[in-house]
C-alpha atoms as an extended CHARMM CRD file, in Angstrom:
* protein
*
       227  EXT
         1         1  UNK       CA            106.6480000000      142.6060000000       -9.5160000000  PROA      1               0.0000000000
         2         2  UNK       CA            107.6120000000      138.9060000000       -7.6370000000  PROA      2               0.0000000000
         3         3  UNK       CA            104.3830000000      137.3000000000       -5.9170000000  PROA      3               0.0000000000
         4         4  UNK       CA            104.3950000000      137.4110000000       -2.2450000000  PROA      4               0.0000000000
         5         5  UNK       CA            104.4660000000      134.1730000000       -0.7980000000  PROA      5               0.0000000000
         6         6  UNK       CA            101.2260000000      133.7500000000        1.1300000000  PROA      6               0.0000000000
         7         7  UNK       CA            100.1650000000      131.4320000000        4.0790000000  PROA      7               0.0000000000
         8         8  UNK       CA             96.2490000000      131.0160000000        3.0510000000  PROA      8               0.0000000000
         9         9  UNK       CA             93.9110000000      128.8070000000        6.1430000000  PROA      9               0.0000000000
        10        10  UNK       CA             90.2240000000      128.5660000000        4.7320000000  PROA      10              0.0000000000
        11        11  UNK       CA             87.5770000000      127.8690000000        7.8180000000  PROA      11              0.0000000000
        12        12  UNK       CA             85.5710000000      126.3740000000        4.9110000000  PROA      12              0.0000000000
        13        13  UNK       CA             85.5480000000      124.1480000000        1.8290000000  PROA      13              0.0000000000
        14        14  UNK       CA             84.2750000000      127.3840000000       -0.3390000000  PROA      14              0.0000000000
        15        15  UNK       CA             85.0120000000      130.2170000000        0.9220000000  PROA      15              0.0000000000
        16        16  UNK       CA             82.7470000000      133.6230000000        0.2170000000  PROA      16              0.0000000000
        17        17  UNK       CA             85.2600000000      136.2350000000        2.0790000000  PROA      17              0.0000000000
        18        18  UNK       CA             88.4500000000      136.3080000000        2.2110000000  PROA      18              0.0000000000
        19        19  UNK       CA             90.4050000000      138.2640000000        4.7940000000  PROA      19              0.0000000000
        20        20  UNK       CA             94.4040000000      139.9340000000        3.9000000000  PROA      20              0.0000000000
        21        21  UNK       CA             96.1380000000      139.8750000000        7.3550000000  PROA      21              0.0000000000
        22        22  UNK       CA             99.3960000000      141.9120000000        7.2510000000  PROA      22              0.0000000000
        23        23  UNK       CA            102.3230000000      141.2720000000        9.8930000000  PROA      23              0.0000000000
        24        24  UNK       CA            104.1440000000      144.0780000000       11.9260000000  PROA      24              0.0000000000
        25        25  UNK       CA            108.1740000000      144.3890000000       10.8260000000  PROA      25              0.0000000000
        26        26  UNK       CA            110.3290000000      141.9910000000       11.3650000000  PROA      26              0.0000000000
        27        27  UNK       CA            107.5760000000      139.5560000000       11.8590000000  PROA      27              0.0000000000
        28        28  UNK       CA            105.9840000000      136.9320000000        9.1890000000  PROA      28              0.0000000000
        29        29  UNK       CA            102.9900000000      135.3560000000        7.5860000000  PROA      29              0.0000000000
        30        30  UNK       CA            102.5580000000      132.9340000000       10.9240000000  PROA      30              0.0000000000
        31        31  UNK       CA            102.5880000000      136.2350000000       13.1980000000  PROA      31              0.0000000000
        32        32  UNK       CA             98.6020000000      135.7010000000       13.2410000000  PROA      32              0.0000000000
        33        33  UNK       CA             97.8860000000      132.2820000000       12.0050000000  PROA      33              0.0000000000
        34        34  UNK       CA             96.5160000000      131.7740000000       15.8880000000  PROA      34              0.0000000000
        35        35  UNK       CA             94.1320000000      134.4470000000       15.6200000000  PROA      35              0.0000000000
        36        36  UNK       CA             91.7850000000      132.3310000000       12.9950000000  PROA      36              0.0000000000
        37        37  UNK       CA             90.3930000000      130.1740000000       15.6620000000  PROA      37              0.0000000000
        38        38  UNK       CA             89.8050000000      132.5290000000       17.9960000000  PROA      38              0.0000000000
        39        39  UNK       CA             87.5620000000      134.9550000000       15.3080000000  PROA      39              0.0000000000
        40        40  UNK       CA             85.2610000000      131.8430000000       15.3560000000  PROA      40              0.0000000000
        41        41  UNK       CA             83.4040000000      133.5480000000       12.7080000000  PROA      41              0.0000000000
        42        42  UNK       CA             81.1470000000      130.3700000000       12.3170000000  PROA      42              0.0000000000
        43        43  UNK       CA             80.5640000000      127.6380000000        9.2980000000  PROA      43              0.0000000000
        44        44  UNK       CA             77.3800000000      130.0620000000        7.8520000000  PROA      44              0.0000000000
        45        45  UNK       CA             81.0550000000      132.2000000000        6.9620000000  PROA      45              0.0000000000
        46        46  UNK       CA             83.4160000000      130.3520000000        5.1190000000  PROA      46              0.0000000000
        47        47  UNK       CA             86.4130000000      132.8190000000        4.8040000000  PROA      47              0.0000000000
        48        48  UNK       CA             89.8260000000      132.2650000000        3.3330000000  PROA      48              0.0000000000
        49        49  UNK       CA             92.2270000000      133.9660000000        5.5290000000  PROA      49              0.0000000000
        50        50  UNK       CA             95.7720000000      135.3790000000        3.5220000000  PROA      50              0.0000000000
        51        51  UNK       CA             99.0960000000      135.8250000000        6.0190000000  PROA      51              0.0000000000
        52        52  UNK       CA            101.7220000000      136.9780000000        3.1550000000  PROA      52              0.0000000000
        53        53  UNK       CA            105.2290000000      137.4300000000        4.2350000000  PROA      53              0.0000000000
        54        54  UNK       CA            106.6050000000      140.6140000000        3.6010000000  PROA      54              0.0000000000
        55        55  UNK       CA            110.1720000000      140.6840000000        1.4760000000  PROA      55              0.0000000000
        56        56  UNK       CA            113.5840000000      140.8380000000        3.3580000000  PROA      56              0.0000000000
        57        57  UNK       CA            115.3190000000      144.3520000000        3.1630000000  PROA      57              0.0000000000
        58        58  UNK       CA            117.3050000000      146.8260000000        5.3400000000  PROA      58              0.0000000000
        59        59  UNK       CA            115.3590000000      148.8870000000        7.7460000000  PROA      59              0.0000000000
        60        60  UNK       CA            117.0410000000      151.7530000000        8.9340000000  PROA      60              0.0000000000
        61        61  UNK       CA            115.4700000000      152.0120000000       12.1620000000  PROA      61              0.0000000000
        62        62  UNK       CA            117.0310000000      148.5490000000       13.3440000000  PROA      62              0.0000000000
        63        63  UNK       CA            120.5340000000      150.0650000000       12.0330000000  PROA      63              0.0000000000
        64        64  UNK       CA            120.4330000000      149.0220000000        8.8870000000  PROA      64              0.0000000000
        65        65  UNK       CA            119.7760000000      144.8160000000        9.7910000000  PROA      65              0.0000000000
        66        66  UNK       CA            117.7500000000      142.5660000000        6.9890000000  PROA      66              0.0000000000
        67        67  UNK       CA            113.9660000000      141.5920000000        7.9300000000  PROA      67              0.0000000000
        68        68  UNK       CA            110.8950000000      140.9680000000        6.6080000000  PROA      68              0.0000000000
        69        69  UNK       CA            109.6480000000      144.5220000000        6.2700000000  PROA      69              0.0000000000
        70        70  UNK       CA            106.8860000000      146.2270000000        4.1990000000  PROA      70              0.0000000000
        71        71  UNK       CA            108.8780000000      149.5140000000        3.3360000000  PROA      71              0.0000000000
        72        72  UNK       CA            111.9000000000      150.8050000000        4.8330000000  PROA      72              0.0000000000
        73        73  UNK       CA            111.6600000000      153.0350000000        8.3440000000  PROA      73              0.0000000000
        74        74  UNK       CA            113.6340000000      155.3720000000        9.5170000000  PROA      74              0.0000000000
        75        75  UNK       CA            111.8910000000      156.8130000000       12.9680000000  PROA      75              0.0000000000
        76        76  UNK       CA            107.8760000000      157.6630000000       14.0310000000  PROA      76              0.0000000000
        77        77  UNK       CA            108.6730000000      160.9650000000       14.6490000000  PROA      77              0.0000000000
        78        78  UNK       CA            105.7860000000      163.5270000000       13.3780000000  PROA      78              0.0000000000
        79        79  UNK       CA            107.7880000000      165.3560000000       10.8510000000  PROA      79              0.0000000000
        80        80  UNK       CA            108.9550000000      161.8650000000        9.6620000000  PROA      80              0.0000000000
        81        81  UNK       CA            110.7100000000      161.3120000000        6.6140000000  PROA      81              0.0000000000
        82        82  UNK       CA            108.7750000000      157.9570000000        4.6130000000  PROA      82              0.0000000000
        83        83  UNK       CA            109.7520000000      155.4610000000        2.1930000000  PROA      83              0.0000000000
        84        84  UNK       CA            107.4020000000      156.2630000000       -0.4040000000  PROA      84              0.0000000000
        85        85  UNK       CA            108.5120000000      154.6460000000       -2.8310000000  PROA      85              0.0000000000
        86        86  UNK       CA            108.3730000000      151.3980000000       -0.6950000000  PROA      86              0.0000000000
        87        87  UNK       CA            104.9560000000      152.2900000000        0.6810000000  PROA      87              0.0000000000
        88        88  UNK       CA            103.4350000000      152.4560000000       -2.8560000000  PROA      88              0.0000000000
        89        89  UNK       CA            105.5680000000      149.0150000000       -3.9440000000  PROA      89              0.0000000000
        90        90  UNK       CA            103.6620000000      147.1830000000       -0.9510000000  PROA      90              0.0000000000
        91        91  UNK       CA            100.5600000000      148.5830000000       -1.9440000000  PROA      91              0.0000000000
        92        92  UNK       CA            100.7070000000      147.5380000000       -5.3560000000  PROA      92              0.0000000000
        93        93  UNK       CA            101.6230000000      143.8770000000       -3.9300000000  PROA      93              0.0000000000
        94        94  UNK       CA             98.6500000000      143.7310000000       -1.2610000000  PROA      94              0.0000000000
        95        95  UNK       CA             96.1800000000      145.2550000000       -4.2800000000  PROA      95              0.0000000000
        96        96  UNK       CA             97.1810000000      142.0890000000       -6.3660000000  PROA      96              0.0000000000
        97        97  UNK       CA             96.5960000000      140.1960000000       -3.6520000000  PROA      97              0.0000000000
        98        98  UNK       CA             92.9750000000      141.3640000000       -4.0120000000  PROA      98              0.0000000000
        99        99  UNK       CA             92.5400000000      141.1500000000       -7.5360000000  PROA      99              0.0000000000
       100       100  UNK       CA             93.8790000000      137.6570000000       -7.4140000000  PROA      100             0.0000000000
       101       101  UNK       CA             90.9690000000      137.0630000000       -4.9880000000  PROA      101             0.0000000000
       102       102  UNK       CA             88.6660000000      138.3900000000       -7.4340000000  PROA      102             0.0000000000
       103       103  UNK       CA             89.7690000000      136.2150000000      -10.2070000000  PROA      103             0.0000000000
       104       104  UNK       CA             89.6410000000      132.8690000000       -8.1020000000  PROA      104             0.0000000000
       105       105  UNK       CA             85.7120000000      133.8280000000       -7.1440000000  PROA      105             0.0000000000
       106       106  UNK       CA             85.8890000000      135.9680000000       -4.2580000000  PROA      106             0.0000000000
       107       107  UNK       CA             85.3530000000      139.9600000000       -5.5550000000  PROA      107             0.0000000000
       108       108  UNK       CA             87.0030000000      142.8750000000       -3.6030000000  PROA      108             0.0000000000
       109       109  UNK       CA             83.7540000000      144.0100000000       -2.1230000000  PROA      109             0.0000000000
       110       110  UNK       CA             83.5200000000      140.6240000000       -0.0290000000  PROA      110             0.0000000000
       111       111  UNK       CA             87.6040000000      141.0170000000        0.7980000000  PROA      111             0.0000000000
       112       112  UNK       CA             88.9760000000      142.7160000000        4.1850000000  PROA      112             0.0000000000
       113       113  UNK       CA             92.4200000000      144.2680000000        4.3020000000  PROA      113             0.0000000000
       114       114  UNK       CA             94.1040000000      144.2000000000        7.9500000000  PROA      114             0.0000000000
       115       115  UNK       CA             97.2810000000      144.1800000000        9.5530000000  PROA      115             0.0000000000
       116       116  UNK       CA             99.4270000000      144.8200000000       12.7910000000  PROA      116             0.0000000000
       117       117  UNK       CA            101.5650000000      147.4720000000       13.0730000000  PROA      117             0.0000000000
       118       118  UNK       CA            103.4570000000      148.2570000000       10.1040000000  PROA      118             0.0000000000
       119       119  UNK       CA            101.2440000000      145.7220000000        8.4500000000  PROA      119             0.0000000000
       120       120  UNK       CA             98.2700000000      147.4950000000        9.3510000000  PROA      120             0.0000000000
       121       121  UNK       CA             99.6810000000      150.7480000000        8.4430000000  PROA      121             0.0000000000
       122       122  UNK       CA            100.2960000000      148.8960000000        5.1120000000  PROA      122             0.0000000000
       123       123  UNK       CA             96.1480000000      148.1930000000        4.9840000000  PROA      123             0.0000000000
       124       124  UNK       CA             95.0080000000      151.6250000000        5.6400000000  PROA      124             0.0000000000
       125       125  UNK       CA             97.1710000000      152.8950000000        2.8600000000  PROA      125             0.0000000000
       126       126  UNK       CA             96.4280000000      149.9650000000        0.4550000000  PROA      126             0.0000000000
       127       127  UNK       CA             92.3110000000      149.9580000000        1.3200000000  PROA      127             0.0000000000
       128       128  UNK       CA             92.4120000000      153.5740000000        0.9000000000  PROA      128             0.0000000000
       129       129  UNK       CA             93.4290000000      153.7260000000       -2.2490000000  PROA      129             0.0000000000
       130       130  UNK       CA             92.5350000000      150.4780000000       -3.7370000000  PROA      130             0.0000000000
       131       131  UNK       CA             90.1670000000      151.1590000000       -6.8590000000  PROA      131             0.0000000000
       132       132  UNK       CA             87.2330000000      148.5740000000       -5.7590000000  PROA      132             0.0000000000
       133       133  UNK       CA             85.1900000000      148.6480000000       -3.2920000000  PROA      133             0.0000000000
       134       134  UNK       CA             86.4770000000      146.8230000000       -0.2780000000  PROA      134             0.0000000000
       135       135  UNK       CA             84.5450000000      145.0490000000        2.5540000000  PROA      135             0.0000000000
       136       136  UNK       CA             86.3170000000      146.5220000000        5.1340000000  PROA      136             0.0000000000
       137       137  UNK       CA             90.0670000000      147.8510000000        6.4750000000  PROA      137             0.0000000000
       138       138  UNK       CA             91.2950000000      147.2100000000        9.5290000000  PROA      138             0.0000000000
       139       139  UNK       CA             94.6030000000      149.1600000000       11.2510000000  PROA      139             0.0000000000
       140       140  UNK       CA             95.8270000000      147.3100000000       14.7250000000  PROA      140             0.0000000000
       141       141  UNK       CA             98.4630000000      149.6150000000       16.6750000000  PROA      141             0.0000000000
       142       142  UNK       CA             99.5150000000      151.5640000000       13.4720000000  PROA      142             0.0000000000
       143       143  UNK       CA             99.3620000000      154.9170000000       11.7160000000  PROA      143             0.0000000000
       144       144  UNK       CA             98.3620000000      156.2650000000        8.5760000000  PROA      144             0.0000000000
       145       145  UNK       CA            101.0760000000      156.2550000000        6.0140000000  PROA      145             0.0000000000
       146       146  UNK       CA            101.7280000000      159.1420000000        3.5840000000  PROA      146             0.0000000000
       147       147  UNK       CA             98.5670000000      161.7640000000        5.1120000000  PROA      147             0.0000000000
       148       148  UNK       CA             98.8440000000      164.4430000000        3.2930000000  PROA      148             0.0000000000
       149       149  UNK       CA             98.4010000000      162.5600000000       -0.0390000000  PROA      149             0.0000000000
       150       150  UNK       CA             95.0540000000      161.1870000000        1.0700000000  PROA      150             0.0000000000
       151       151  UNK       CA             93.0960000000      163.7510000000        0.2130000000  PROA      151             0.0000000000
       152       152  UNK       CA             93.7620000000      163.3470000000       -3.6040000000  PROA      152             0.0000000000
       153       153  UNK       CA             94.2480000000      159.5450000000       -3.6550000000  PROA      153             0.0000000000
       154       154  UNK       CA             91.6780000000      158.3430000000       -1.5640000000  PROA      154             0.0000000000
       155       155  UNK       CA             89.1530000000      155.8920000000       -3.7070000000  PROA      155             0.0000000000
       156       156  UNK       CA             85.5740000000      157.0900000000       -4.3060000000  PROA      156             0.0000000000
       157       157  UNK       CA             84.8690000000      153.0710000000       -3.6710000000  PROA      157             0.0000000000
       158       158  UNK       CA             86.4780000000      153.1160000000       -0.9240000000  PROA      158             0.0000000000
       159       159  UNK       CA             85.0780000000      156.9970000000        0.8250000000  PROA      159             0.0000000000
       160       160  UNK       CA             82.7760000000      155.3710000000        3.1410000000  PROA      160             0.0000000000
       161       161  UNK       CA             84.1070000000      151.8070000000        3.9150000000  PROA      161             0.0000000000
       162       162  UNK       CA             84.1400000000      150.7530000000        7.4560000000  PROA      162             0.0000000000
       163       163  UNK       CA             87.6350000000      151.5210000000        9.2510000000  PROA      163             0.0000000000
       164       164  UNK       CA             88.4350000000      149.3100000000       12.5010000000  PROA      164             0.0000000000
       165       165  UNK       CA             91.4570000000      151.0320000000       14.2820000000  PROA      165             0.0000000000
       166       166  UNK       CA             92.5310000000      149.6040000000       17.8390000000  PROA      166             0.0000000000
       167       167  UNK       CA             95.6510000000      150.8460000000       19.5410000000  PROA      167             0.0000000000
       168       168  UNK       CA             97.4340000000      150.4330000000       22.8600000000  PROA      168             0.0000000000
       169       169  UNK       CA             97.2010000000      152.9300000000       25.1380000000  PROA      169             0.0000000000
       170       170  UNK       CA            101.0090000000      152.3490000000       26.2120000000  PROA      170             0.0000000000
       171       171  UNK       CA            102.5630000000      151.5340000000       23.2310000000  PROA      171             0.0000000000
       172       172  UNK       CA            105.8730000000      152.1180000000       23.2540000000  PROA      172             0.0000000000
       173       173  UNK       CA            106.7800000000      151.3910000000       19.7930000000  PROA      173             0.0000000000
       174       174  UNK       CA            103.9640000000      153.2500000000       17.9630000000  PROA      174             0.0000000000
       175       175  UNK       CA            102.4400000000      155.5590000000       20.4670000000  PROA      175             0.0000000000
       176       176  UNK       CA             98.7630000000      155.8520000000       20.9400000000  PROA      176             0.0000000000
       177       177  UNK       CA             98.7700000000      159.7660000000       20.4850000000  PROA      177             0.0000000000
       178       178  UNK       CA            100.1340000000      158.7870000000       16.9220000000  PROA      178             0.0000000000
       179       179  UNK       CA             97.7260000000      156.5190000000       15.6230000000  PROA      179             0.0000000000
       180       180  UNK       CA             94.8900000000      158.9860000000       17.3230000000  PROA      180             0.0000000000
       181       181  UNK       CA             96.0270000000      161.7960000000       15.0480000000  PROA      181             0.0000000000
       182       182  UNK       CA             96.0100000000      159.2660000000       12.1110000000  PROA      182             0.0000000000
       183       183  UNK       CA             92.1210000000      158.4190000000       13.2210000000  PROA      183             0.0000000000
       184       184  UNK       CA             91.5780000000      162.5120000000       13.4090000000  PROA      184             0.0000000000
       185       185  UNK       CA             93.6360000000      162.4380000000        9.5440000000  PROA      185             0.0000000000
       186       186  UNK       CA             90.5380000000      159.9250000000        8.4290000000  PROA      186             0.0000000000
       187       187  UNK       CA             87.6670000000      161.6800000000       10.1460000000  PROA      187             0.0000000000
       188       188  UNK       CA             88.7650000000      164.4710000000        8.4660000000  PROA      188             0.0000000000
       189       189  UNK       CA             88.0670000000      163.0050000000        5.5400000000  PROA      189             0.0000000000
       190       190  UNK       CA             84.8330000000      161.8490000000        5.5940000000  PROA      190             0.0000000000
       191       191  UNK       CA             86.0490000000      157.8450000000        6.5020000000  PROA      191             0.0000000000
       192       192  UNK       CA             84.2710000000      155.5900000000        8.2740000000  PROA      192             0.0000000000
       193       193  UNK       CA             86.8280000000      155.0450000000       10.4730000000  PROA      193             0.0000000000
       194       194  UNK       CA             85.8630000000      153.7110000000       14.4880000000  PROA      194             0.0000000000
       195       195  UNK       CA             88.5770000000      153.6050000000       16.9150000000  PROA      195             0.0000000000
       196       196  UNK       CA             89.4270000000      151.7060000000       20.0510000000  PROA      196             0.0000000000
       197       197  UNK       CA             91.9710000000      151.6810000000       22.5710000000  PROA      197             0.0000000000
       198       198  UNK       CA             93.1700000000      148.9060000000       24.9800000000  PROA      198             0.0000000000
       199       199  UNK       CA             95.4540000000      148.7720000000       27.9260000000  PROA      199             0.0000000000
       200       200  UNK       CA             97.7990000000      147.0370000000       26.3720000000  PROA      200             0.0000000000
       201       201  UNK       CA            101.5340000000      147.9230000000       25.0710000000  PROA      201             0.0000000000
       202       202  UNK       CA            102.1090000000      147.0380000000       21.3910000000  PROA      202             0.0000000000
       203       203  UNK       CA            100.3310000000      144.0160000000       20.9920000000  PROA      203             0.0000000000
       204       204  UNK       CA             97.0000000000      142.4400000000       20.2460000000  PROA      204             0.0000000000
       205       205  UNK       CA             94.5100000000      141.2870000000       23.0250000000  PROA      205             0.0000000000
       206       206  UNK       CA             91.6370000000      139.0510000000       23.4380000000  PROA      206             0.0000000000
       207       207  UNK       CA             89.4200000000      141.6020000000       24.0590000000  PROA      207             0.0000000000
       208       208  UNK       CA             90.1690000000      143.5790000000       20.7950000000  PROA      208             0.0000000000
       209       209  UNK       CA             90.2510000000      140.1890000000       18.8540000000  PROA      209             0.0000000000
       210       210  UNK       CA             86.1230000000      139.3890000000       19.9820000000  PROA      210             0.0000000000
       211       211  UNK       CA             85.7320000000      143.8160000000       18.9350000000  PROA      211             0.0000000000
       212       212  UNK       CA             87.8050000000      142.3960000000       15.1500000000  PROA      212             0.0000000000
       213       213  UNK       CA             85.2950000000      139.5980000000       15.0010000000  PROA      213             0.0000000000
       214       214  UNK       CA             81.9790000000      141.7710000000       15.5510000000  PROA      214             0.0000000000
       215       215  UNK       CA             84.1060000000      144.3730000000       12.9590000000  PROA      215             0.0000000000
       216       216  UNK       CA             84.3780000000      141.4820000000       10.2240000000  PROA      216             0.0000000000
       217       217  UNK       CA             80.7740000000      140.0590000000       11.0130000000  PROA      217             0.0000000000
       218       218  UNK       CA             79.2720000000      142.7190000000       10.0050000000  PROA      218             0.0000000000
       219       219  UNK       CA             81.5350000000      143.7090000000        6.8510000000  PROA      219             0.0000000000
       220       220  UNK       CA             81.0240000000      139.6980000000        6.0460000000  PROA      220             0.0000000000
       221       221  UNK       CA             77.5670000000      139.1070000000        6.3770000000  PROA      221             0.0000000000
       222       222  UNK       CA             76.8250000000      135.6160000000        5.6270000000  PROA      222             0.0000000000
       223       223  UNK       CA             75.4020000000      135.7140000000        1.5040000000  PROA      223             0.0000000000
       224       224  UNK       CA             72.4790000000      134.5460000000        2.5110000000  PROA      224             0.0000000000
       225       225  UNK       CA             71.8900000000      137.0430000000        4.8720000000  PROA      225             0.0000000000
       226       226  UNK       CA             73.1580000000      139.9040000000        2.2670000000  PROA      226             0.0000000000
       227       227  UNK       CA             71.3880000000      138.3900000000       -0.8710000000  PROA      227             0.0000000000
């Protein structure tokens, strides 16, 4: 398994947190660089923030074309056909990005998983099923990959970590209705998943930015404040 290649920005000298921002397709690592200074989550919360590029490939839904792309896609339809053999290969890459967290001082439980889109489908299936106990997950304008293998795969560690989901209400690329039934697929399973929708199209607003920053101040409690 190759590294991803990983745009880090730290908002202090030693970071305690660390926070694994996924892009949507045919994005990159920079898609969300911007969105550091305007979390402002404050010098008592050093956190190093991780943008990782996802690998070049063929996606079938842009007839066939070469972008950066976390598993191949076909169509959103319901009855979809996925790439799950793709889905579980980016998994496996964002869990190392974890563990390498881990080993450079910062363990899982203080790490957040979140992404846009694809990305952020990406981070519910990753944070789902990632064998420590995360901080927190956080799906913008996505869906749940793979649902009817969550049941058996979902992490014990991970049951009852907080879920931020925030959605569009006239997204035209990955309609609200879909990642709705995806928040009904998590309820279902005893997650504790909140959801929020926006009047927005498929993109990210300032409004659900400040609703990510109270999400991620309260998975990332300053230590002093959670010793």
């Amino acid at each position: 398994m190759q590294a991803l290649e990983v745009i880090e920005v730290q908002t202090g000298s030693t970071p305690d947190a660390a926070v694994i921002w996924l892009h949507g397709l045919g994005a990159d690592g920079h898609d969300f660089e911007p969105a550091v200074p305007m979390l402002a989550l404050g010098p008592e919360r050093p956190v190093r923030f991780l943008f990782p590029h996802a690998p070049v490939r063929p996606v079938t839904l842009n007839a066939g074309m070469s972008m950066r792309a976390w598993y191949d896609l076909a169509h959103l339809e319901p009855e979809r056909q996925e790439d799950e053999a793709g889905i579980r290969a980016a998994a496996e890459d964002i869990g190392a990005l974890v563990a390498a967290q881990a080993e450079a001082g910062i363990p899982s439980h203080r790490v957040v998983v979140a992404g846009f889109s694809q990305g952020g489908a990406t981070a519910l299936f990753t944070g789902l099923r990632y064998p420590e106990r995360l901080a927190g997950i956080i799906g913008l304008s996505c869906y749940l990959p793979l649902p009817q293998t969550l049941a058996t795969e979902i992490a014990s560690a991970n049951q009852n970590t907080p879920i931020f989901q925030g959605h569009g209400q006239s997204d035209p690329v990955v309609p609200c209705e879909l990642g709705l039934a995806s928040h009904r697929l998590l309820m279902a399973a005893a997650c504790q998943a909140e959801w929020h929708t926006y009047p927005l199209a498929h993109s990210v607003s300032p409004d659900e930015l400040q609703h990510v920053r109270a999400f991620l101040q309260r998975c990332l409690p300053p230590l002093s404040d959670a010793a």
